[in-house]
Rosetta silent file (secondary structure, phi, psi, omega in degrees, C-alpha in Angstrom):
SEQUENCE: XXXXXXXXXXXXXXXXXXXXXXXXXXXXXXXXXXXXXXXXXXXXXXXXXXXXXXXXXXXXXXXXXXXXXXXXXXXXXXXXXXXXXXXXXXXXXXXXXXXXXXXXXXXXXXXXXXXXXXXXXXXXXXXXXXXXXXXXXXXXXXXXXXXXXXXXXXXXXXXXXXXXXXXX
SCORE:     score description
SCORE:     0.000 S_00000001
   1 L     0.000  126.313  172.232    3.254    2.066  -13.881 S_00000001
   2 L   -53.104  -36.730  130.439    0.162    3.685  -13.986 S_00000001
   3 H   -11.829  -72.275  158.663   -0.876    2.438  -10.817 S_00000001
   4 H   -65.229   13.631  138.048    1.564    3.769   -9.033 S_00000001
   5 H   -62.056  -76.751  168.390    0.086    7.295  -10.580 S_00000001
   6 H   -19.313  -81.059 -149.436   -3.340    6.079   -8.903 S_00000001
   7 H   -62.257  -23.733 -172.857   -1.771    5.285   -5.316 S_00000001
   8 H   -72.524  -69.131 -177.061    0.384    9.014   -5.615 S_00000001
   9 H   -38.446  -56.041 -179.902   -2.864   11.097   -6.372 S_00000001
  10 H   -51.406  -45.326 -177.468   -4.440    9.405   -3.129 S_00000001
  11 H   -80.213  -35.786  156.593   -1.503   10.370   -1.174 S_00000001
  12 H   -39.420  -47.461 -173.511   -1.429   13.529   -2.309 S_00000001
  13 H   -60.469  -50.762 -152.983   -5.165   14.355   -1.262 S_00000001
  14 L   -79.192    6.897 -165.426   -3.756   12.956    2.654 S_00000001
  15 L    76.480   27.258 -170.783   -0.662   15.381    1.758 S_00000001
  16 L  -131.927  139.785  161.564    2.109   13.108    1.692 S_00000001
  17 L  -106.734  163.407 -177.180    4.244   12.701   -1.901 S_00000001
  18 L  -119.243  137.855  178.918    5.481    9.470   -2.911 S_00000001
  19 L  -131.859  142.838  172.069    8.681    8.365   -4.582 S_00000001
  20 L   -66.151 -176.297  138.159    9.067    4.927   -6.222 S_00000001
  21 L  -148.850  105.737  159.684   11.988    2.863   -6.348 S_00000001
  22 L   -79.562  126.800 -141.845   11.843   -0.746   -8.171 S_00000001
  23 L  -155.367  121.135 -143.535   13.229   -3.117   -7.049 S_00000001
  24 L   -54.184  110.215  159.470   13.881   -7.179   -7.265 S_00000001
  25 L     3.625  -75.978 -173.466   11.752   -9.309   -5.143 S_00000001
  26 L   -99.036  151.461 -175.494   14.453  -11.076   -3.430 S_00000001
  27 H   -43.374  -22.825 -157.590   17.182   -9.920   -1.534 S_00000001
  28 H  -123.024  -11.870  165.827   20.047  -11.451   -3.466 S_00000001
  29 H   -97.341  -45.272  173.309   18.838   -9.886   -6.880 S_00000001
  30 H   -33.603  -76.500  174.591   18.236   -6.641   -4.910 S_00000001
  31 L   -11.805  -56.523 -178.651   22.381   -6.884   -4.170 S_00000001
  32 L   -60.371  -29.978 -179.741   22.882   -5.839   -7.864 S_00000001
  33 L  -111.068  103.928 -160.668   21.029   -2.329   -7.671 S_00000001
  34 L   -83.830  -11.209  177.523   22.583   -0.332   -4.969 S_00000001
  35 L   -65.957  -53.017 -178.655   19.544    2.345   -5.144 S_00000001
  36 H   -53.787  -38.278  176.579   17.836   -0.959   -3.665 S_00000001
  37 H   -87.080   13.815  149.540   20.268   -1.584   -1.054 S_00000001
  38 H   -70.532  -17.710 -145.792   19.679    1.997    0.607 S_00000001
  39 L   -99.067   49.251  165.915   16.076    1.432    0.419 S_00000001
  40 L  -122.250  139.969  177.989   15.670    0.189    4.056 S_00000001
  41 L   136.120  170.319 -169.685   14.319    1.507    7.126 S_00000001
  42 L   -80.940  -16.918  170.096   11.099    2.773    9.029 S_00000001
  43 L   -75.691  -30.880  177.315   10.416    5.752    6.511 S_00000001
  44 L  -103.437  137.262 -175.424   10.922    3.310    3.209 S_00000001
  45 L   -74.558  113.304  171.724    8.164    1.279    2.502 S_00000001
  46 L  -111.859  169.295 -140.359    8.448   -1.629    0.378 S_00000001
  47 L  -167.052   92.924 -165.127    5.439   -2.748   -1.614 S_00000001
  48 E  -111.959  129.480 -175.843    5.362   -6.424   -3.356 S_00000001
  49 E   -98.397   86.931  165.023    3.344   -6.748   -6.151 S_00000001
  50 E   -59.604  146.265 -171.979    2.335  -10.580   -6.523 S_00000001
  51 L   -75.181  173.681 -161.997    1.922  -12.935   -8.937 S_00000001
  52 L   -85.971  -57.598 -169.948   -1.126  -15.516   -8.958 S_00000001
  53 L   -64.380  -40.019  174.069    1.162  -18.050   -7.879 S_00000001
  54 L   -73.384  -15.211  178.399    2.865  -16.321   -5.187 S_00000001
  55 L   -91.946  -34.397  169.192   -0.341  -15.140   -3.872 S_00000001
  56 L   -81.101    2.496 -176.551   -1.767  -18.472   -3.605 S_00000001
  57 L  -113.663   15.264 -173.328    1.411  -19.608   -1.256 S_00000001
  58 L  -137.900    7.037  175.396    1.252  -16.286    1.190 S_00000001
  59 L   -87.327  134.100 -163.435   -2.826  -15.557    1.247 S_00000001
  60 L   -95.219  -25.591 -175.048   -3.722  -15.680    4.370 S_00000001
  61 L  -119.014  151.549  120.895   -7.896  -14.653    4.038 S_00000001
  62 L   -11.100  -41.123 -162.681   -9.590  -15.909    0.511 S_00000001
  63 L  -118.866   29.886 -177.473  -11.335  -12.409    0.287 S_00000001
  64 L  -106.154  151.279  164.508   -7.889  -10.025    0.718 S_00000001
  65 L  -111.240   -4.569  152.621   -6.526   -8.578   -2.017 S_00000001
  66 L  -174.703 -172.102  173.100   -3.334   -8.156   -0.237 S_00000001
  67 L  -164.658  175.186 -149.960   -2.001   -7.743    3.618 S_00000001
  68 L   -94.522 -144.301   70.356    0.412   -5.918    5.688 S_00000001
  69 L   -97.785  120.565  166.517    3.423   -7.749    7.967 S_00000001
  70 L   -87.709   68.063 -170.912    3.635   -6.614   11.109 S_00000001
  71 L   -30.444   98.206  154.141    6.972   -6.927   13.475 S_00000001
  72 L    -1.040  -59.514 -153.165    6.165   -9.505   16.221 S_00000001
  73 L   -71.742  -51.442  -94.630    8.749   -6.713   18.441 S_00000001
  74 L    24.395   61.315  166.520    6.397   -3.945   17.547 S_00000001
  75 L   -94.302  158.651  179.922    8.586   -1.922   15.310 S_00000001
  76 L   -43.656   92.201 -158.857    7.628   -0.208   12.290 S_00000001
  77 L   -53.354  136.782  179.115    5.971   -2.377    9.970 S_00000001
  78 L  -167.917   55.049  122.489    7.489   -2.018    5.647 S_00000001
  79 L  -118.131  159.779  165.425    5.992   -4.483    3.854 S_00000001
  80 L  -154.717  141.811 -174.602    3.235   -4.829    2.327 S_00000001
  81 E  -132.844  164.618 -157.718    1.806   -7.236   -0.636 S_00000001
  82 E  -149.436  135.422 -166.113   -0.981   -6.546   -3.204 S_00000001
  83 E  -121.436  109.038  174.910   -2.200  -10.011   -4.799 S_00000001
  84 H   -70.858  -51.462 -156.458   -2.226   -8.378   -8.739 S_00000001
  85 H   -59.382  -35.695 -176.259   -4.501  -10.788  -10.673 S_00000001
  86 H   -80.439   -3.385  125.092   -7.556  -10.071   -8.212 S_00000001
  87 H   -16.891 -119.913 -170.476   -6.665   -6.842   -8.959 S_00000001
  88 H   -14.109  -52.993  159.929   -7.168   -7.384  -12.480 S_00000001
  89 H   -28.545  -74.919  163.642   -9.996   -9.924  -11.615 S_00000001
  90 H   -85.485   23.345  170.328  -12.372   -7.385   -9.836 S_00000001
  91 H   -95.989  -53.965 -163.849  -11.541   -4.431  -12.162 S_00000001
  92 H   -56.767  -57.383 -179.775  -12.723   -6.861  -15.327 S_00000001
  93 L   -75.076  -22.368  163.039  -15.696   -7.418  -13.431 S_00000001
  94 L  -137.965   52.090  163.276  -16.780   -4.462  -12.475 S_00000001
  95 L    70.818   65.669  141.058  -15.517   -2.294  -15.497 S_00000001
  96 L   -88.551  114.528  158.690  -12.859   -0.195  -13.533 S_00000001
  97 L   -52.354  136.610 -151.486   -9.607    0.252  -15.253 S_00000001
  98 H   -66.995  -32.391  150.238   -7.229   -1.827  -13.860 S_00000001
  99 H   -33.005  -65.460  155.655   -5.084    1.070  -13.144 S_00000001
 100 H   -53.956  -27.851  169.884   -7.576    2.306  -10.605 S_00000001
 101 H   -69.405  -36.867 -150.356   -8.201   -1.031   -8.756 S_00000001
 102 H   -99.750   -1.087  165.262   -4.701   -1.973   -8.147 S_00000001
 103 H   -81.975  -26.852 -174.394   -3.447    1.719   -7.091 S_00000001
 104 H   -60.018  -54.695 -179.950   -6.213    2.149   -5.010 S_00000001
 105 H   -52.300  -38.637 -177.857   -5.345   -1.353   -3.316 S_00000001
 106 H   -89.555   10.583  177.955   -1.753   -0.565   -2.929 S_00000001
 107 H   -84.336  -23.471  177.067   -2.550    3.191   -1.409 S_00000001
 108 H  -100.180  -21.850  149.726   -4.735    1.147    0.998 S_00000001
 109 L   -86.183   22.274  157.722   -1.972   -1.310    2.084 S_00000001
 110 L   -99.384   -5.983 -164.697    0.778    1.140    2.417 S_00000001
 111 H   -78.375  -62.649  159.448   -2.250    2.795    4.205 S_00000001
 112 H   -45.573  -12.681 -179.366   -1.519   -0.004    6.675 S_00000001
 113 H   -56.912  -66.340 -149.637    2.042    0.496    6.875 S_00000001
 114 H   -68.165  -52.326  154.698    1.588    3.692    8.253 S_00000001
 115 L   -34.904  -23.509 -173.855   -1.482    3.817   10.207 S_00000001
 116 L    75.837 -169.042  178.997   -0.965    0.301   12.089 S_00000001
 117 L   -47.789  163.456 -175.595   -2.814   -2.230   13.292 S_00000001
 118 L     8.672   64.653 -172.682   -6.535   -2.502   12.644 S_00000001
 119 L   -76.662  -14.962  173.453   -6.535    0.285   10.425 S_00000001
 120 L   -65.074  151.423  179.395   -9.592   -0.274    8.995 S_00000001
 121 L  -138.334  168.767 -177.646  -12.578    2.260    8.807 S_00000001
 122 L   -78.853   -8.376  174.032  -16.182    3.038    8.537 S_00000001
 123 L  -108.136  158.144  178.094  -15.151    5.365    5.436 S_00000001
 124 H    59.534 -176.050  166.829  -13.005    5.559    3.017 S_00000001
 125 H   -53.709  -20.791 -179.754   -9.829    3.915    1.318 S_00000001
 126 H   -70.528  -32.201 -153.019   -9.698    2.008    4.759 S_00000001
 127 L  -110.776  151.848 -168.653  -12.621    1.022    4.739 S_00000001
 128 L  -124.547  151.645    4.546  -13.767   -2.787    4.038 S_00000001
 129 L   -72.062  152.029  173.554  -15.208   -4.617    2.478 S_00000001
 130 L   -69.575   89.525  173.082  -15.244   -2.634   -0.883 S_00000001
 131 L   -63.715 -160.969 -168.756  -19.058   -2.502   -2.340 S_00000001
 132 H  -106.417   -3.820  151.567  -20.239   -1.049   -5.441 S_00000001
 133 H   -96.177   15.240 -173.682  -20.307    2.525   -3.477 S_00000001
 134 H  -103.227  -39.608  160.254  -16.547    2.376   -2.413 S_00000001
 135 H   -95.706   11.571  148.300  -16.120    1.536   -6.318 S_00000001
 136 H   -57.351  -44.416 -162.534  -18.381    4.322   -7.632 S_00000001
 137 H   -69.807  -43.913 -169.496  -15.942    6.419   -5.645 S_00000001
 138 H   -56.536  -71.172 -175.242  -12.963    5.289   -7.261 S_00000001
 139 L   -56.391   14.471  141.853  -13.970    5.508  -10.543 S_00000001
 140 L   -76.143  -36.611 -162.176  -15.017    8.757   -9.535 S_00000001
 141 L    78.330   12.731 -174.178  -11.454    9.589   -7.731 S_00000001
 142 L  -118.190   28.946  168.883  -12.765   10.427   -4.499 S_00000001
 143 L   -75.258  112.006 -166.650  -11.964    7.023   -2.825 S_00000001
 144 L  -148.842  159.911  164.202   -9.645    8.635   -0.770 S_00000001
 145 L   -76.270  136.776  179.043   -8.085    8.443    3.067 S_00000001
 146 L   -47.269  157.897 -179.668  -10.462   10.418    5.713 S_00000001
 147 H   -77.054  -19.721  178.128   -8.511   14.019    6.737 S_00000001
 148 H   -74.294  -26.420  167.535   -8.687   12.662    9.796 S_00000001
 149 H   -55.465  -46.045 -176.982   -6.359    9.043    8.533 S_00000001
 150 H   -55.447  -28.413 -176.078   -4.500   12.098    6.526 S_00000001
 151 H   -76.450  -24.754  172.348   -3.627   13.622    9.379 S_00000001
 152 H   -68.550  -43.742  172.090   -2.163   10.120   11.127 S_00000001
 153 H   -44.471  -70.285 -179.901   -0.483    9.614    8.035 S_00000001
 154 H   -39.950  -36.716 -148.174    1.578   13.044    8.223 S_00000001
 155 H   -98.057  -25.284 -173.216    2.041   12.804   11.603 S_00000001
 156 H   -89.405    3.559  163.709    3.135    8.851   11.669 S_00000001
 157 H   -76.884  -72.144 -161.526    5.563   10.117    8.424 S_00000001
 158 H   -79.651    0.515  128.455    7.271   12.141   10.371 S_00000001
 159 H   -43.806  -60.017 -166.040    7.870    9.515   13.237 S_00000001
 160 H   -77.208   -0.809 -178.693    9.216    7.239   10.901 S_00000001
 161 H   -76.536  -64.132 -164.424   11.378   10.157    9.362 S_00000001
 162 H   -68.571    9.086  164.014   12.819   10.750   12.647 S_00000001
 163 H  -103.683   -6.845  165.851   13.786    7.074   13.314 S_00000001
 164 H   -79.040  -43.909 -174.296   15.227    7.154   10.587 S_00000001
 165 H   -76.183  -19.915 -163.490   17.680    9.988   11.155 S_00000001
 166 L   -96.851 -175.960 -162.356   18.425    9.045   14.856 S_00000001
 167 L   -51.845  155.390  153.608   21.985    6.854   15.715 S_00000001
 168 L  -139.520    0.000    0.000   21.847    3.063   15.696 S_00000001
C-alpha cells in the first residue's frame, strides 16, 4: 500500500523504521495466519483501516479522521483506527493524492500510540486541526513529527521494546 510508504518516510525523519504485517480485522480470521497471532504486545501496534460503514458505528467526534484506544488500566495503548473514505474525501477535495492523506493520518495515529494521551501539538503531524498550511506541508513532505515528538517516540520505542522482552 502506498500509504503505508507515506506513514514509513514520516517515521523515518523521527528515526524509527516500520514493518507491516496484514492482518484480518477480527480475531477469529486472524487465527488462520500465525504471523498474525505473534503480532501482540506493547511494541506491536495494530492499525485498523475502516470502512465508511464501520466508521460510522465507532466515530466518536464528526471531525476525526480516526482515534486511538486507550487502556482504562493505563497500559500501553495498540490500536488505533483511520476512518479511510474521509481520507479519500479530503484528499479529492483538496487535490492531495490519496496516498499522502491517509499515510499521513495513520503516522499521526500511531503517533498516538506512542506518545500518549493528549498528544496533540502546536506543530506538526500532531498538530490539529489540519488547515491548508499543515496540507501545503504534506504535499510538500515536510508534515512531519517535531525532533522533539521524535525524540519521545525513540525513547517511548524502546520502553515498549523492553516490556516486551521482560517475563510475564
Amino acid at each position: 500500500m502506498q500509504a503505508e510508504k507515506e506513514a514509513e518516510r514520516i517515521y523515518e525523519h523521527a528515526g524509527v523504521s516500520l514493518a507491516w504485517l496484514d492482518c484480518p480485522l477480527w480475531p477469529e480470521q486472524a487465527a488462520l495466519y500465525s504471523a498474525c497471532q505473534d503480532a501482540s504486545g506493547p511494541a506491536k501496534l495494530a492499525l485498523r483501516i475502516l470502512s465508511q460503514s464501520m466508521a460510522e458505528h465507532l466515530r466518536l467526534d464528526k471531525d476525526s479522521f480516526g482515534f486511538a484506544l486507550y487502556p482504562e488500566d493505563g497500559s500501553f495503548a495498540t490500536v488505533a483506527n483511520v476512518f479511510s473514505h474521509d481520507a479519500e474525501e479530503l484528499a479529492r477535495r483538496r487535490g492531495l493524492p490519496q496516498r499522502v492523506m491517509l499515510g499521513h493520518l495513520m503516522a499521526h495515529e500511531l503517533g498516538h500510540l506512542i506518545l500518549g494521551v493528549r498528544s496533540h501539538s502546536a506543530n506538526g503531524i500532531m498538530h490539529v486541526p489540519w488547515q491548508k498550511k499543515e496540507l501545503e506541508m504534506m504535499a510538500q513532505g515536510s508534515m512531519l513529527f517535531t525532533p522533539r515528538e521524535g525524540q519521545t517516540i525513540r525513547t517511548n520505542i524502546r520502553a515498549r521494546r523492553n516490556a516486551d522482552l521482560a517475563p510475564r
